[in-house]
C-alpha positions in Angstrom: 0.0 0.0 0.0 3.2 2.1 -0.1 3.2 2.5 -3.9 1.0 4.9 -6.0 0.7 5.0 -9.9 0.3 8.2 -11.5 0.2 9.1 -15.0 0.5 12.1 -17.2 -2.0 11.1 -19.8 -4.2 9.0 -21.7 -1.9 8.1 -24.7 -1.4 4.3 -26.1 1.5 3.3 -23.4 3.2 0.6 -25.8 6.5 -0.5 -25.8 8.6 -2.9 -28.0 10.9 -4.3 -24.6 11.8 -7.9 -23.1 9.3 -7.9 -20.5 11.6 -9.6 -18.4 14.3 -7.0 -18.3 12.4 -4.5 -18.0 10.6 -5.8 -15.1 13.8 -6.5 -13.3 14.7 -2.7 -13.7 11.1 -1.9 -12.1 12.1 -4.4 -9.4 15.1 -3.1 -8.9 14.3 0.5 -8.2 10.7 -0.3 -6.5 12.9 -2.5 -3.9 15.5 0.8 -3.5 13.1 2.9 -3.1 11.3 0.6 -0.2 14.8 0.3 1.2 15.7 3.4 1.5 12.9 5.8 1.4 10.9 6.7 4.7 8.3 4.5 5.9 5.9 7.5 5.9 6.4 8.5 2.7 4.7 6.8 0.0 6.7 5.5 -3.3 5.2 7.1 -5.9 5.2 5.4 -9.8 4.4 7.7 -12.5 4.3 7.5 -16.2 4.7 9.8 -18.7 6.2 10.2 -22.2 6.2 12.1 -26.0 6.1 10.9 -29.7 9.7 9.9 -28.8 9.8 7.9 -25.6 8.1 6.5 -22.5 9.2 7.8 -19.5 8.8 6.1 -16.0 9.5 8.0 -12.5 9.9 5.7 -9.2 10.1 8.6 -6.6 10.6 7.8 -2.9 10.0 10.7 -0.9 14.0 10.4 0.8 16.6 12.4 1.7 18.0 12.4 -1.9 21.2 11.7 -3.3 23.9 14.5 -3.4 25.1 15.6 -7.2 28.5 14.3 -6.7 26.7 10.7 -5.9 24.8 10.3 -9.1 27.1 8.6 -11.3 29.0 7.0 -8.5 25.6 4.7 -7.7 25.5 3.2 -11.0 29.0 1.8 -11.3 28.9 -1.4 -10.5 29.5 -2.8 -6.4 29.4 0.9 -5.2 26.7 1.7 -2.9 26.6 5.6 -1.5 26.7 4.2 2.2 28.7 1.1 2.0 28.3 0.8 5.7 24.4 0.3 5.5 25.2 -3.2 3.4 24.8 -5.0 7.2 21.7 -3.5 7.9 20.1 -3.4 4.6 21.5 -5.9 2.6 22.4 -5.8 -1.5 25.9 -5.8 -3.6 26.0 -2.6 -4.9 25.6 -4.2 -9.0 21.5 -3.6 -9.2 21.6 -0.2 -11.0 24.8 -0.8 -12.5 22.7 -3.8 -14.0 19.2 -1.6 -14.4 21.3 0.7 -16.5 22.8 -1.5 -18.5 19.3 -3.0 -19.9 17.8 0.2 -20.0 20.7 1.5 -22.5 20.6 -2.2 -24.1 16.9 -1.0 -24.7 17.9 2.2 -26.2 17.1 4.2 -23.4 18.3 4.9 -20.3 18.2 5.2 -16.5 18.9 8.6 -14.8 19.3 10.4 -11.4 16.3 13.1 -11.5 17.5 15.6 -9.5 14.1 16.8 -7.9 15.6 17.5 -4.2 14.5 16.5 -1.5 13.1 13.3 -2.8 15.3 11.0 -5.0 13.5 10.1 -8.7 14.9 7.6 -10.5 13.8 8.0 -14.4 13.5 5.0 -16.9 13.0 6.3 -20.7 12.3 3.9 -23.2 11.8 4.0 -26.9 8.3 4.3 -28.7 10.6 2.7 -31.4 12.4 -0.3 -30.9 15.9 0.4 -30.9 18.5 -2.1 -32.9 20.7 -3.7 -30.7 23.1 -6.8 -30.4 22.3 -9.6 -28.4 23.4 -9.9 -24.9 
């Protein structure tokens, strides 16, 4: 009961993806964001997008993430607080990963930066994008 979907509009929300993959990346950011958001806050979904590309927010509600931390999060077995691992768990790989499909997709996975809360931003394609095989 923690997570709300919101959506910007009406318009045909299809997308040429490996369901899969792309689920993982939803998994992987809806887990973060239950991990490390507040309790009180709710996690907020929300969809948006153009004639270009389909744009997802997961949006927490926490602290946020300082500039100089944004890229740092998404290489891979780095965590912003490597001393929370104990207490919360995780290798530090699952955006490094989430990235990685979402740019095998033709898209990508961002840092909004939308302070105080922390937004994570998945944009894929309208158009499937040609890619090599994993």
């Amino acid at each position: 009961d923690r997570v709300e979907l919101a959506s910007g509009d009406d318009a045909e929300r299809v997308v040429v993806v490996d369901p899969n993959r792309v689920a993982n990346i939803l998994a992987e950011l809806l887990t973060n964001a239950a991990k490390y958001g507040p309790d009180e806050q709710p996690i907020v979904v929300r969809y948006d997008g153009d004639e270009v590309v389909h744009r997802i927010d997961v949006i927490d509600g926490g602290p946020g993430i300082p500039p100089e931390d944004h890229e740092a999060i998404f290489q891979r077995f780095t965590q912003r607080d490597p001393t929370s691992t104990r207490e919360r768990g995780g290798t530090g790989i699952g955006l490094a990963l989430a990235r990685g499909v979402a740019r095998w997709h033709g898209g990508d996975l961002e840092i909004v930066v939308d302070a105080p809360t922390t937004t994570f931003r998945l944009t894929l394609p309208r158009s499937p994008a040609p890619r090599d095989e994993v």
